[in-house]
N, C-alpha and C positions, 0 to 999 in steps of 0.2 A: 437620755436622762441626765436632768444636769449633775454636776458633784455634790456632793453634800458637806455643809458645811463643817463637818468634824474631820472630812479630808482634806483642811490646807495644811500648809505648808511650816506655819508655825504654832510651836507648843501653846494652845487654846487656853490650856491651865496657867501660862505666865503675860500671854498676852495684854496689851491697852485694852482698856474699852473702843477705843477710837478704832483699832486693830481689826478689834472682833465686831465692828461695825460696821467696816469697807469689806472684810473676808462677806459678811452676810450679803455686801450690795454687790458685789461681782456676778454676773452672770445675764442670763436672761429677765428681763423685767416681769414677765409672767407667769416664772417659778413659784410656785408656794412652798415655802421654808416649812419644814415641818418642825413643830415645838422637840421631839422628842432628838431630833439631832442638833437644835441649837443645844441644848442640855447637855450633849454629851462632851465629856471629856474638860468639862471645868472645875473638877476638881470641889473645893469649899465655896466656889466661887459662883456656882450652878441656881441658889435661890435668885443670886442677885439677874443672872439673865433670866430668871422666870419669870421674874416682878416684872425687869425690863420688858420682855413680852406683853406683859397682863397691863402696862401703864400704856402701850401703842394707840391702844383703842380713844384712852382718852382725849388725842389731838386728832380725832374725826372731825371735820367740820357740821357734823349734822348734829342739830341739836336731839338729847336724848339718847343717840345712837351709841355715842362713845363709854358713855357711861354703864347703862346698860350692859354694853360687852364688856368694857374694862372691869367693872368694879367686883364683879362675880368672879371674877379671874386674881384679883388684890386679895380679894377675902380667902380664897383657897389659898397662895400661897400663905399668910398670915395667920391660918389656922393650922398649917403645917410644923411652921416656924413657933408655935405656940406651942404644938403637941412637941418640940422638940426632933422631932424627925431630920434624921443626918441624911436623907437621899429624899427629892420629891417624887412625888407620887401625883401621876395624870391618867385620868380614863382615858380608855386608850379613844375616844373620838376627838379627844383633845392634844393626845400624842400624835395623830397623825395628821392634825390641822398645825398650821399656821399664818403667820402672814406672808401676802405677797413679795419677791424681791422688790417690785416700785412703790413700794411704799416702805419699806426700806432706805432704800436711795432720800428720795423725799425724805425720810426724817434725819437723814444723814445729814445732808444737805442745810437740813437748815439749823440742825446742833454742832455742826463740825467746828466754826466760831468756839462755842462754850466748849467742848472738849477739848480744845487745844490750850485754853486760858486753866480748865481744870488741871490736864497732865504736868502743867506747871506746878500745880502748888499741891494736888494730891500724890497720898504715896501711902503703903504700907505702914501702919501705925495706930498706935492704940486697940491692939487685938483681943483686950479684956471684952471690949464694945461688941466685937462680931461671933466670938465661942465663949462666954460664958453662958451657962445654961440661962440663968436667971433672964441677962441682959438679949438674948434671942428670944426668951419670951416677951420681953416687952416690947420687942420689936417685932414679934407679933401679932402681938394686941393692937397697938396702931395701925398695922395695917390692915386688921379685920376691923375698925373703929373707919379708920379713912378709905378701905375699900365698899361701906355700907354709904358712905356718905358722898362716894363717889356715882354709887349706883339711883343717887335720888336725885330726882327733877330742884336741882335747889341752881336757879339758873344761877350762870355768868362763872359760874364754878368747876365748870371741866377741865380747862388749863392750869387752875391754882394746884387743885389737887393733886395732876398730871404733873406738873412741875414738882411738886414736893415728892412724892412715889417717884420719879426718878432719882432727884436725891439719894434718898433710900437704897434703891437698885444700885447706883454707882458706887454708894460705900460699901456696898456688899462685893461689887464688881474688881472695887479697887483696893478691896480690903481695908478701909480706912476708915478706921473707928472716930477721928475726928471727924469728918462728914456724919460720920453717921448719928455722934453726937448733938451734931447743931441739925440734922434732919428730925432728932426727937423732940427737941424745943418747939421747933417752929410747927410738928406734927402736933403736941399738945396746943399750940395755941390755936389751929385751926379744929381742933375735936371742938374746942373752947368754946372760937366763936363761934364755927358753924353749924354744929351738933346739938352743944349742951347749951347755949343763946337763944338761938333757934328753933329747938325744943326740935329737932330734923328727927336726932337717934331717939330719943323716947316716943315720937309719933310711929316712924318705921317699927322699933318693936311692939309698939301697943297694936300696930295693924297687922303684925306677923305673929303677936301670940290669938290673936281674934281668930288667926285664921287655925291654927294649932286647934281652939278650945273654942 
């Protein structure tokens, strides 16, 4: 059985992202990481790998696919983070899935660039942004807003999204409420175009209360 990754070597709760990124790619490639032990032992810092989880899906190369599995996964933590809830909450068919170690690697691989230019200039800061009640709920509302809009066929849009929801993830990761500030801007301006322009979110809910009623 390989180790799980709550058993390395370093305190999980203080770690890089970058850290807690190679600790996850170590091992056999054809491990399945299960969600409920990346979770463990991070501390405040636990939505933002859940997000980080839920946003993997969206750099699948197959059109549809990613979305589909990511977005349903955005929307739950973001209704979480709405309800105020201080520990998440996963069915347990969800707690004992995850992703693969080689696809890990692979996303390692090709973000390790950006995360080394991030641990530059992000840092602990502006913590009004990540524990005020208020300010978690708005940061949850975007991400049930951008995880519905992630889940819709609105092509050419799986990496914008996916890029922005990481964002998100990392300031939650890195505790940095300046990321996470400039992730709200640019999260309002794509609800903007792509949602409320687009007319995406009012069609999805007119076809989800149809189905309701």
């Amino acid at each position: 059985m390989a180790p799980e990754p709550g058993a390395s070597s370093f305190d999980r709760g203080e770690a890089g992202t970058r850290d807690l990124l190679a600790a996850m790619s170590l091992g056999d490639p054809e491990d399945q990481l299960r969600l409920r032990d990346l979770l463990a032992g991070l501390g405040k810092r636990v939505f933002g790998m859940m997000l980080f989880v839920a946003t993997l899906p969206a750099f699948i190369p197959v059109p549809g696919v990613g979305g589909a599995v990511g977005g349903p996964l955005v929307v739950l933590v973001g209704v979480q983070l709405l309800l105020g809830m201080r520990k998440p909450w996963l069915p347990r068919m969800l707690a004992e899935r995850g992703p693969h170690r080689r696809s890990v690697q692979r996303f390692e691989q090709l973000l390790a660039p950006w995360f080394r230019r991030l641990e530059r200039v992000s840092r602990p800061r502006m913590p009004g942004l990540l524990d005020h009640r208020a300010a978690t709920m708005f940061t949850g509302l975007l991400l049930v807003l951008l995880g519905v809009l992630l889940a819709l066929p609105i092509p050419f849009t799986n990496y914008v999204f996916g890029l922005l929801l990481l964002a998100f993830a990392l300031g939650l990761l890195e505790r940095d409420g300046a990321l996470m500030l400039g992730a709200w801007l640019v999260g309002i301006i794509a609800i903007a175009v792509f949602g409320v322009l687009s007319g995406a979110l009012a069609t999805a809910a007119t076809e989800w209360l149809g189905r309701l009623f």
